[in-house]
Each structure stands twice: as structure tokens, then as C-alpha cells.
C-alpha positions as CSV (number, residue, x, y, z in Angstrom):
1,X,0.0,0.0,0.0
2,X,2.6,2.5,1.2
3,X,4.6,1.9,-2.3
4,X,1.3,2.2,-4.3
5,X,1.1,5.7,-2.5
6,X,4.9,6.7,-3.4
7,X,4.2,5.7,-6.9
8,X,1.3,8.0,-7.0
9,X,2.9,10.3,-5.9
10,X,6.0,10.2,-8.1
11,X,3.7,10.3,-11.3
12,X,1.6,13.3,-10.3
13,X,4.7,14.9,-9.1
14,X,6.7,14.1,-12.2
15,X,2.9,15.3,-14.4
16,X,3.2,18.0,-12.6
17,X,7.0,19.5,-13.9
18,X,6.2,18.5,-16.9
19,X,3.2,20.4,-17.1
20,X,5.1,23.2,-15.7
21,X,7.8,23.2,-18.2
22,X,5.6,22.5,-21.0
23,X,3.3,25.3,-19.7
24,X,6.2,28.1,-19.5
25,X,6.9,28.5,-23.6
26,X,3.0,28.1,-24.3
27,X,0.7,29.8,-21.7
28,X,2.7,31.8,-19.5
29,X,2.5,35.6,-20.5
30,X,3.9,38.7,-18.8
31,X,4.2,42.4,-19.5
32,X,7.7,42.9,-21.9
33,X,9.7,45.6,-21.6
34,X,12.8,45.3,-24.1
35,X,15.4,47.4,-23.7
36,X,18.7,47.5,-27.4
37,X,21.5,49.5,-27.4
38,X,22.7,50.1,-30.9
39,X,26.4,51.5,-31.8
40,X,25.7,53.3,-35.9
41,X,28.3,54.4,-37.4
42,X,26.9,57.7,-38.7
43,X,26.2,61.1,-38.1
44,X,23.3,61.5,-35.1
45,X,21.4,63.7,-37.6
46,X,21.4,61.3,-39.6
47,X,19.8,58.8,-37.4
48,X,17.4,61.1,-36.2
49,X,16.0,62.0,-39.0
50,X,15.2,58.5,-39.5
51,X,14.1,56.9,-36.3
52,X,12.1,60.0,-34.9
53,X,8.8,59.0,-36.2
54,X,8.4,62.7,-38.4
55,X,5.3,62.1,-40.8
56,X,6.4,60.6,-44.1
57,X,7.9,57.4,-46.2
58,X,9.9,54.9,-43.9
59,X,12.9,53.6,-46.0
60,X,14.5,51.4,-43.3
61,X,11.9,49.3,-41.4
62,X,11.3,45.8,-42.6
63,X,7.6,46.5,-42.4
64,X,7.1,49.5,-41.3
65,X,6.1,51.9,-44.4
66,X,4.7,55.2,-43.6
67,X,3.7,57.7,-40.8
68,X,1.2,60.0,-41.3
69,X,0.0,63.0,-38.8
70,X,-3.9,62.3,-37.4
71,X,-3.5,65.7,-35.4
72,X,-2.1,68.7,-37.6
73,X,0.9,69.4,-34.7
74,X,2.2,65.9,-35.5
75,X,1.3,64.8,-31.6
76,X,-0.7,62.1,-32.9
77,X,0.5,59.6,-35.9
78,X,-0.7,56.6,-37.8
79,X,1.9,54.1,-38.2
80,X,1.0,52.1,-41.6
81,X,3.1,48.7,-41.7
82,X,2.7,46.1,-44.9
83,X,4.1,42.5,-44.8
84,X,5.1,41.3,-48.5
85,X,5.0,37.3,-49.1
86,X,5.9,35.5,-52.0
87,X,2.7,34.5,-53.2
88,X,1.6,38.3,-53.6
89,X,-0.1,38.9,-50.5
90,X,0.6,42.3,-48.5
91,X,-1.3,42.3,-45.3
92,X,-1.7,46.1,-43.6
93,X,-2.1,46.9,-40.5
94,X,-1.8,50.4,-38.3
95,X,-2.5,51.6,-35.2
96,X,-2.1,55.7,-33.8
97,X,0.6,56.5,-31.0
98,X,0.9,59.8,-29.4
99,X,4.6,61.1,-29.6
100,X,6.4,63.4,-27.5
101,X,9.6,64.6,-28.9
102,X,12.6,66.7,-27.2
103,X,14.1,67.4,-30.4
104,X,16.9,69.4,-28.5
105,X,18.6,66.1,-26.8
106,X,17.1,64.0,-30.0
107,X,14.8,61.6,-27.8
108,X,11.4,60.5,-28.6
109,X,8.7,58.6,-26.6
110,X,5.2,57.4,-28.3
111,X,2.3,55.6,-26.4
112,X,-0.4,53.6,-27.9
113,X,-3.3,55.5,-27.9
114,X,-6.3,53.5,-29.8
115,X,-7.1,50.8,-27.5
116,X,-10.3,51.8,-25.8
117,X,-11.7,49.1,-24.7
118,X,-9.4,46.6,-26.7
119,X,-7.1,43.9,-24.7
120,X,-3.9,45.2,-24.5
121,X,-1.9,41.5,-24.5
122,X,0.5,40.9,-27.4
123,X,0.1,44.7,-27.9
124,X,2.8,47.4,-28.5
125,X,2.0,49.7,-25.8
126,X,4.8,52.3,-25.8
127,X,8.4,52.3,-27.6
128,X,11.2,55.7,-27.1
129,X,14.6,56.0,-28.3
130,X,17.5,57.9,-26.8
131,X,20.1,59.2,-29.6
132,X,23.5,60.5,-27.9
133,X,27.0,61.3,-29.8
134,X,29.8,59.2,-29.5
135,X,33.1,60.5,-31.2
136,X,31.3,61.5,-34.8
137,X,29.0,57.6,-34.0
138,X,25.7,57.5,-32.5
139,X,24.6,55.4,-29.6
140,X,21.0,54.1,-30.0
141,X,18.9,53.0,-26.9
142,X,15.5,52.0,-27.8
143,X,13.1,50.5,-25.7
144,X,9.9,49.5,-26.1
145,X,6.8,48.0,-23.8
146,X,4.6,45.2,-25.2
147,X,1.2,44.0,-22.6
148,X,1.1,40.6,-21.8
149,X,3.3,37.9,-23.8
150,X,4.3,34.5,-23.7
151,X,7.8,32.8,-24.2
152,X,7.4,32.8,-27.4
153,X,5.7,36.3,-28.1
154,X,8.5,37.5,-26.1
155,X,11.3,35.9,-28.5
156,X,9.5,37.3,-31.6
157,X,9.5,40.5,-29.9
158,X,13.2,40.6,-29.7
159,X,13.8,39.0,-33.1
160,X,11.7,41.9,-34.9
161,X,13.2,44.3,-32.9
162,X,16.3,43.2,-33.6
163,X,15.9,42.8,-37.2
164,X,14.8,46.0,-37.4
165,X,17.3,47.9,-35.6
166,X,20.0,46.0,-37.9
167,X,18.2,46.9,-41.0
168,X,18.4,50.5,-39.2
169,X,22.1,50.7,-38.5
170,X,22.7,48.9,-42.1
171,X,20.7,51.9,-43.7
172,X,22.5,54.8,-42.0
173,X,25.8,53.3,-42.3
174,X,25.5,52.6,-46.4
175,X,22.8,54.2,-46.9
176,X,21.2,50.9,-48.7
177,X,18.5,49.1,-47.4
178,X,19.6,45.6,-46.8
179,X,17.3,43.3,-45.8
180,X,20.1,40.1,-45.5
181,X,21.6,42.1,-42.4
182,X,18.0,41.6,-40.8
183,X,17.5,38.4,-41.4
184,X,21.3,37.4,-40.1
185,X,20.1,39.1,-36.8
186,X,16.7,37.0,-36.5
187,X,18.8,34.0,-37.8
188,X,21.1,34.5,-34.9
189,X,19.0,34.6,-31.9
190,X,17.4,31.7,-33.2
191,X,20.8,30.2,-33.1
192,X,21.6,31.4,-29.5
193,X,18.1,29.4,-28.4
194,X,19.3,26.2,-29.9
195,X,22.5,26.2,-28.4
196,X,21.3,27.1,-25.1
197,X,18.6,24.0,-25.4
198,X,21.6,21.8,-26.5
199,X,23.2,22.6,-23.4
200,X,19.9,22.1,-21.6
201,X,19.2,18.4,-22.9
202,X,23.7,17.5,-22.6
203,X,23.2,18.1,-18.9
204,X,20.4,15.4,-18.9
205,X,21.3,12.6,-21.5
206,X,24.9,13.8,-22.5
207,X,26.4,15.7,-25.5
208,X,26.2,12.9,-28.4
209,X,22.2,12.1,-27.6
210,X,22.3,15.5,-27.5
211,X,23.2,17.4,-30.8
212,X,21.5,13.8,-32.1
213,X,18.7,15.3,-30.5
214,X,18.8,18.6,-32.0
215,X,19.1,17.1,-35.1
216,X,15.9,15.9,-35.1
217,X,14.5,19.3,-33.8
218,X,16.1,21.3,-36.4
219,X,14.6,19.1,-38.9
220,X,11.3,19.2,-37.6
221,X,11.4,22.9,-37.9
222,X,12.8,23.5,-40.8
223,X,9.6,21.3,-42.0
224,X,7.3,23.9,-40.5
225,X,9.6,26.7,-42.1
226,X,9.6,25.2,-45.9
227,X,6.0,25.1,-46.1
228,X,5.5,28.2,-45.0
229,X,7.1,29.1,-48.2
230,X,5.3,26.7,-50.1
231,X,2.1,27.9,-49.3
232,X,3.5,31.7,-49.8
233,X,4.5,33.0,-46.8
234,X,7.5,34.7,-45.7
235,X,9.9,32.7,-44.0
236,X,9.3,32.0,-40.8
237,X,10.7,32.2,-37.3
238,X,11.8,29.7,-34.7
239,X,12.9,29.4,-31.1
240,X,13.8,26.8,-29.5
241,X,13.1,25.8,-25.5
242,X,14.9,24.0,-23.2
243,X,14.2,20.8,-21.9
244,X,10.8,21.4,-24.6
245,X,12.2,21.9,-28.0
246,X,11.0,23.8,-31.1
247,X,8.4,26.3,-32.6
248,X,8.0,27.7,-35.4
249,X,5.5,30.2,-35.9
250,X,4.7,31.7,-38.8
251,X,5.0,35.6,-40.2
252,X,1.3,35.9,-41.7
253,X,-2.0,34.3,-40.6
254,X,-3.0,31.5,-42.9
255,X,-5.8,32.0,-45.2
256,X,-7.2,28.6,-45.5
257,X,-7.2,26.3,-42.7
258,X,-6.2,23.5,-45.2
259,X,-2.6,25.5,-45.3
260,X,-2.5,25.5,-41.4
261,X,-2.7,22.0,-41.8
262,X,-0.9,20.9,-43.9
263,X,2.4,23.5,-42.5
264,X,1.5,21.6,-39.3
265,X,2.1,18.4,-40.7
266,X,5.6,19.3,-42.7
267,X,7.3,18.9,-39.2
268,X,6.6,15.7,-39.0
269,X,6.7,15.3,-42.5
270,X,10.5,16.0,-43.8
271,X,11.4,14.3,-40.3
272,X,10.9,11.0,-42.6
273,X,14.1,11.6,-44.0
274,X,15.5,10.8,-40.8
275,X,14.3,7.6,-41.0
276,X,15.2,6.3,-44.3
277,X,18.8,5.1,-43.1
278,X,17.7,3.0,-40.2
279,X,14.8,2.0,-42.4
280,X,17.1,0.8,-45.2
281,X,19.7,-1.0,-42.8
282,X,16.5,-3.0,-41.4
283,X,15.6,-4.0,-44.8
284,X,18.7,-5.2,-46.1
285,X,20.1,-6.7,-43.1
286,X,16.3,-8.2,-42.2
287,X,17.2,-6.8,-38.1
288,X,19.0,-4.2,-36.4
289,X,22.2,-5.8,-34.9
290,X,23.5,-4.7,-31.0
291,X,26.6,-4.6,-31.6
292,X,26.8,-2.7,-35.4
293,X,28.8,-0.1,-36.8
294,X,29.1,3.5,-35.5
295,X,26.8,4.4,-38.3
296,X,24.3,2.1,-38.1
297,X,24.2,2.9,-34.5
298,X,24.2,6.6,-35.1
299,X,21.1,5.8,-37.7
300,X,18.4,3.6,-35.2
301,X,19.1,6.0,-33.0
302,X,18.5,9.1,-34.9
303,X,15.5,7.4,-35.9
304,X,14.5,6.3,-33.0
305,X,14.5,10.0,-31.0
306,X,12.8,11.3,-34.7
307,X,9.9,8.6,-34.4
308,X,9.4,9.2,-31.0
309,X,9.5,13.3,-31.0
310,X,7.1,13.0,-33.8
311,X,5.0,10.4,-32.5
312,X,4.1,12.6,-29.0
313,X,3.8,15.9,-31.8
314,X,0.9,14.0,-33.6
315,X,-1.0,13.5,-30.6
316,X,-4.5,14.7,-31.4
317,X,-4.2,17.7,-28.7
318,X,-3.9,21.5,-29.0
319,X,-1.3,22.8,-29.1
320,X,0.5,19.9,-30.4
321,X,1.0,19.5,-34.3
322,X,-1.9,17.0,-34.5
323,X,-4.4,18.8,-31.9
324,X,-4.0,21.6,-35.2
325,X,-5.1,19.4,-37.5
326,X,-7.9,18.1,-35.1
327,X,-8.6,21.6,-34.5
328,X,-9.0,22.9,-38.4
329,X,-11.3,19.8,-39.2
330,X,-13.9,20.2,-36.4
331,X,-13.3,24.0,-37.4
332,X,-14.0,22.8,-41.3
333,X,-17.6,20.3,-40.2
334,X,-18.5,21.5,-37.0
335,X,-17.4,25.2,-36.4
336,X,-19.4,25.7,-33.0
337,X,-18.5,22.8,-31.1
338,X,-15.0,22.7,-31.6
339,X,-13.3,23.2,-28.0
340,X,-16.3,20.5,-26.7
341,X,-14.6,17.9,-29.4
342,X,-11.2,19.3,-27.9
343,X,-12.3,18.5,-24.6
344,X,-13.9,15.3,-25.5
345,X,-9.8,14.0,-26.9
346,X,-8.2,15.7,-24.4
347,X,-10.1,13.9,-22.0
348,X,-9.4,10.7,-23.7
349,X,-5.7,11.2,-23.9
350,X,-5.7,11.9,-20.2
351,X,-7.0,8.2,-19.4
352,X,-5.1,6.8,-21.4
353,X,-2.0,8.4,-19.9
354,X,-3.5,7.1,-16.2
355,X,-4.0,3.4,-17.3
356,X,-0.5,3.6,-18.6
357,X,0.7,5.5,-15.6
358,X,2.4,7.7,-18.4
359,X,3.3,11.9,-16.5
360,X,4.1,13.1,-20.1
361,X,1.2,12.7,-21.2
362,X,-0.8,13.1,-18.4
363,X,0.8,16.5,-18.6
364,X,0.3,16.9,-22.3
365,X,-3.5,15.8,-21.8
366,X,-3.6,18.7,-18.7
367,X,-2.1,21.4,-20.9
368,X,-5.0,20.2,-23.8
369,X,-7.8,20.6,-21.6
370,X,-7.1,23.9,-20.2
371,X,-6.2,25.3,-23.9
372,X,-9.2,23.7,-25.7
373,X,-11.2,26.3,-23.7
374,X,-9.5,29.3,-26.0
375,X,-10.5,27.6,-29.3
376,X,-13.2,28.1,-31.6
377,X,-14.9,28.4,-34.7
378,X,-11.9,30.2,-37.7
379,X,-11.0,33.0,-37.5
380,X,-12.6,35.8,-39.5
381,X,-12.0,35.5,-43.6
382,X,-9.9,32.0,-43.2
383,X,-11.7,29.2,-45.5
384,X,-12.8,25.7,-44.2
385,X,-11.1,22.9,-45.6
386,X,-13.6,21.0,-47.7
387,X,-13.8,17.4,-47.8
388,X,-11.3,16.3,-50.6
389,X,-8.9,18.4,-48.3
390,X,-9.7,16.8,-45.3
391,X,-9.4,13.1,-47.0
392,X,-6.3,14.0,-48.6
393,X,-4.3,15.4,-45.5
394,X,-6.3,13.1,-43.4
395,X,-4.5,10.4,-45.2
396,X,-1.1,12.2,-44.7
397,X,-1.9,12.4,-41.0
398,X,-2.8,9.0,-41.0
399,X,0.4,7.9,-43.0
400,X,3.0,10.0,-41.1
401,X,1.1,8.5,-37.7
402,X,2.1,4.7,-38.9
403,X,5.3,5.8,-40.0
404,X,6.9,7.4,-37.0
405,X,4.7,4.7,-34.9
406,X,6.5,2.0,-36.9
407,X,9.6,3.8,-37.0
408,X,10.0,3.9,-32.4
409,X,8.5,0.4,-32.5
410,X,11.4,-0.9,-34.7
411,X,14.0,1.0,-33.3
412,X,12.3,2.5,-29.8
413,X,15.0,-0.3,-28.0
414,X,18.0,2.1,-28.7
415,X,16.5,4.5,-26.3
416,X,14.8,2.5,-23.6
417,X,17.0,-0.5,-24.3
């Protein structure tokens, strides 16, 4: 009896962290305040006159295009941004911002000033900038406040912002605008977040499992990334957690639910290259051998972290990879009962991870039910999938299901073994 207990307790204990860590990068939000310090090598005039948000074209930002006055004293401006994608498409957005400008010691601060009675999370509340002269260089500080973010929402916020404030520098330095000098700036924080979660997972299971690990991540990704661009979006960003992994979230918002789909599934999808070599050694060899070559080693391995990672990310629960696709069809057949069919697998998973006394996903089955409550019929102007789509990438779900299934069941010994 007394060992029954300290079993119990150890798997609602060990739920528990998990649900905790898994939580952090997904529902956890708190006010942002970011805070760069930028070195240009240019005249401060020069920067000024770009950064001080005076009415007019904007040359430098990424997607920031144009400020226009809504009072006549230039107190009150409309920022107009517009995100180009490959297929054509150039979402616009704006919002107004009251600025205050001390012209003489070139410092600016603007506040968001058209959110009566509009939720402020995710928002960009205020941002300033501080210009002071450094030997014939300039010394950016810019700060800016953001309401309520998650992990996540935080790391884009520091991406853009450091794109754009690279894109800035590259612009007053050449006088070019070079958007490769953003992208190397996004490109490298996503870098620093992979390295750190390498760390992370060495300290657990060692540095070889490891980077063979973050393989496997990185691949995942880079799934979600390429179709992003093959459904015409820009590329991308992604972050990676430690002790979690990945996410990639896209730049745009998907205008069919059959691409949010089918960019969930690519994850999974180009991870199948991962498999092939353990795959083909199983085939030619007709079993995996114990005691085989460093490759072949290095291969079930690989293959066997790559089924497994992909396995647990087709679940059928939001926010997983397969609660999306879950999500869009109920969204495509049954629009106003989709967190009750949610709730309904969430609930199922749950059990399932009690009878097979399984904290993971008990966790993951926790984390579900508590999100399915946020979801709901599409969002505004996306299309449903109709039912060809949902048959074909149904089958693709299906297929990718058996394949990673088959793929830890084959090879699952090199990890629990």
C-alpha cells in the first residue's frame, strides 16, 4: 500500500513539472519591456531623421512603411506597416501613437493611444529612443513596452526588434536598405536558443544524444519553415526551449485552414528523411544488430529519437502538431462545437496516460484541456477545408502516424534498451 502511495505520488509529481515546463513556452504571459542599445556608425542627424517618427515614407523598417499625422501638430501619428509574401499577398495593418519629442537632446517617446476598450496582451504599448553622440558615432537606446506575452511572443518580440534595428544601422551606415543584415540578426537569436537547449538536454542525457537530438528538432522545424514558403508565406521564425524543443511560428495568418494543416504536418513530414537510413539497414540486413557499426548505431538512433518526438507531436491535442489538425477539421464540419470535441480527446488522452501510468502525457492531456477552452470556430475571412482536403491530408496524418509509430516500434529499444 505504502509503495502504491509513493508511486502515485511520483507520477503526479513528475505530471506536474512536466506540465510546468511545457506550460512556460506556451501559456505563461507577462508584460515585456525590451530594452537594445545600438552603436551606428553615422552622423546622429542622420539617425534622427530616420528613427524620430516625423510624418512621411519609412525607408529602413522591414515592415514599417509610412507615418502619417492624425492631429495637424504631429502629436498624434498613424503608423501604416505592410508584410510582403511570396505569393503576392501584402497584409496592412496600423495603429495611432501619441509622440512626445525633445528634439533638442534627440529623444522621442510614443504611447499607444487607440485601445479603448481593446485587450492590450500581445500589444505594443509604448516604444522611445535615446540618440547621444559618441566621437562623430551615434549610440541608439531603444526601448519598447509590449502588454502581456508569452515565451514565445516575447522571442518574436526581440527578433523583430532586432531585425529591425539592424536593417536600421545597415541603412544609415550605407545608406542601402539591406534586408540580409536583418535576417542574419533573427537568424542569430534563433541560433543562440538552440544552443542554449543543446546545453539544456547535454546536462540530462549527454552531449552525443544531445546534438543527435537537436538534429531531429532542427529538422522538424525547418519542416514547418519550408511550407511556410510553399504555401507563400515569408519565411518563418523559430525558437527553440529548453528541456521542450522547437516552434516555429509563422510571419502571416493562414488564409485557409487546409494550409495551417498541412504546415503543421511538414514537421513531421520532412522528419521522414531521418528515418530512411535505419529503415534501409532494417531492410537489407532483415534486423537491427546490437553490436553494429558506429553508423548504423548513429542511424536507429536518430530514428528512433525522430519517431518518437514526432509520435508525442501527432497527438490529437492542442497545441500539439496533431491537436491543429484536429482543431481545423472540427473548425471545417462543425465550427461551433470545436473546443467541446477538444475537450472530448483531451479527456481521452488523459485516461489513457493514467492506465499507462504515463506523467508526459498526463501533462500533455492537462495542458490540452485547459487550452481547448481558448478555441473556436476560424478565424474571420480563413476558408474551411472542404472534404477532398480533409481526405487527402487526413490520409497524410494517417500515413506519417504509422510511419513514425512503426519507425520507435522498430528502433524504440536504442532508447529505452
Amino acid at each position: 500500500m505504502v509503495e502504491q502511495i509513493i508511486q502515485a505520488l511520483g507520477f503526479l509529481l513528475t505530471a506536474a513539472v512536466a506540465v510546468a515546463l511545457i506550460w512556460l513556452p506556451l501559456s505563461w504571459r507577462k508584460a515585456l519591456k525590451l530594452h537594445r542599445r545600438f552603436l551606428i556608425k553615422a552622423d546622429i542627424e542622420k539617425v534622427w531623421r530616420a528613427v524620430n517618427l516625423s510624418p512621411g515614407d519609412v525607408l529602413w523598417h522591414p515592415h514599417l512603411k509610412k507615418i502619417v499625422p492624425v492631429e495637424d501638430n504631429g502629436a498624434l501619428v498613424r503608423l501604416y506597416h505592410e508584410l510582403k509574401s511570396p505569393d503576392g499577398r501584402s497584409p496592412t495593418w496600423s495603429f495611432d501613437m501619441a509622440v512626445e519629442v525633445d528634439a533638442a537632446n534627440h529623444s522621442f517617446t510614443a504611447r499607444r493611444v487607440d485601445l479603448d476598450g481593446l485587450p492590450s496582451d500581445d500589444r505594443l504599448l509604448q516604444m522611445s529612443a535615446v540618440l547621444s553622440d559618441r566621437a562623430g558615432a551615434t549610440v541608439l537606446d531603444w526601448r519598447e513596452v509590449w502588454g502581456r506575452r508569452s515565451l514565445a511572443g516575447r522571442f518574436m518580440a526581440y527578433s523583430d526588434a532586432d531585425k529591425a534595428l539592424t536593417q536600421l544601422k545597415t541603412y544609415c551606415e550605407t545608406g542601402k536598405v539591406c534586408s540580409r543584415s536583418a535576417r542574419s540578426a533573427g537568424s542569430a537569436l534563433s541560433l543562440f536558443s538552440a544552443f542554449i537547449t543543446v546545453a539544456a538536454f547535454a546536462l540530462l542525457i549527454g552531449w552525443q544524444l544531445a546534438l543527435t537530438l537537436a538534429t531531429v528538432l532542427v529538422v522538424h522545424e525547418c519542416g514547418h519553415l519550408i511550407s511556410f514558403r510553399m504555401v507563400g508565406q515569408p519565411w518563418g521564425r523559430v525558437m527553440f526551449v529548453p528541456f521542450i524543443g522547437g516552434v516555429a511560428v509563422s510571419r502571416m495568418r493562414h488564409q485557409r485552414l487546409s494550409e495551417d494543416v498541412f504546415c503543421a504536418l511538414m514537421g513531421a513530414g520532412l522528419s521522414v528523411l531521418l528515418l530512411l537510413p535505419a529503415f534501409l539497414i532494417y531492410v537489407y540486413q532483415g534486423s537491427i544488430s546490437a553490436d553494429g557499426s558506429h553508423f548504423e548505431t548513429m542511424a536507429v538512433t536518430c530514428a528512433a529519437l525522430a519517431g518518437a518526438i514526432n509520435l508525442l507531436n501527432l497527438l490529437p491535442i492542442f497545441p500539439l502538431d496533431g491537436g491543429r489538425v484536429m482543431r481545423a477539421t472540427f473548425q471545417s464540419i462543425a465550427p461551433n462545437h470545436v473546443p467541446h470535441w477538444m475537450f472530448a480527446i483531451a479527456g481521452l488522452i488523459g485516461g489513457a496516460a493514467l492506465l499507462l501510468q504515463n506523467s508526459i502525457l498526463a501533462a500533455l492531456a492537462a495542458i490540452a484541456f485547459f487550452q481547448s477552452r481558448r478555441l473556436g470556430p476560424p478565424a474571420e475571412g480563413m476558408k474551411a477545408m472542404t472534404p477532398a482536403a480533409i481526405l487527402v491530408l487526413g490520409g497524410f496524418y494517417a500515413g506519417l502516424l504509422v510511419t513514425h509509430g512503426t519507425a520507435f516500434w522498430l528502433f524504440g529499444n536504442a532508447l529505452i534498451g
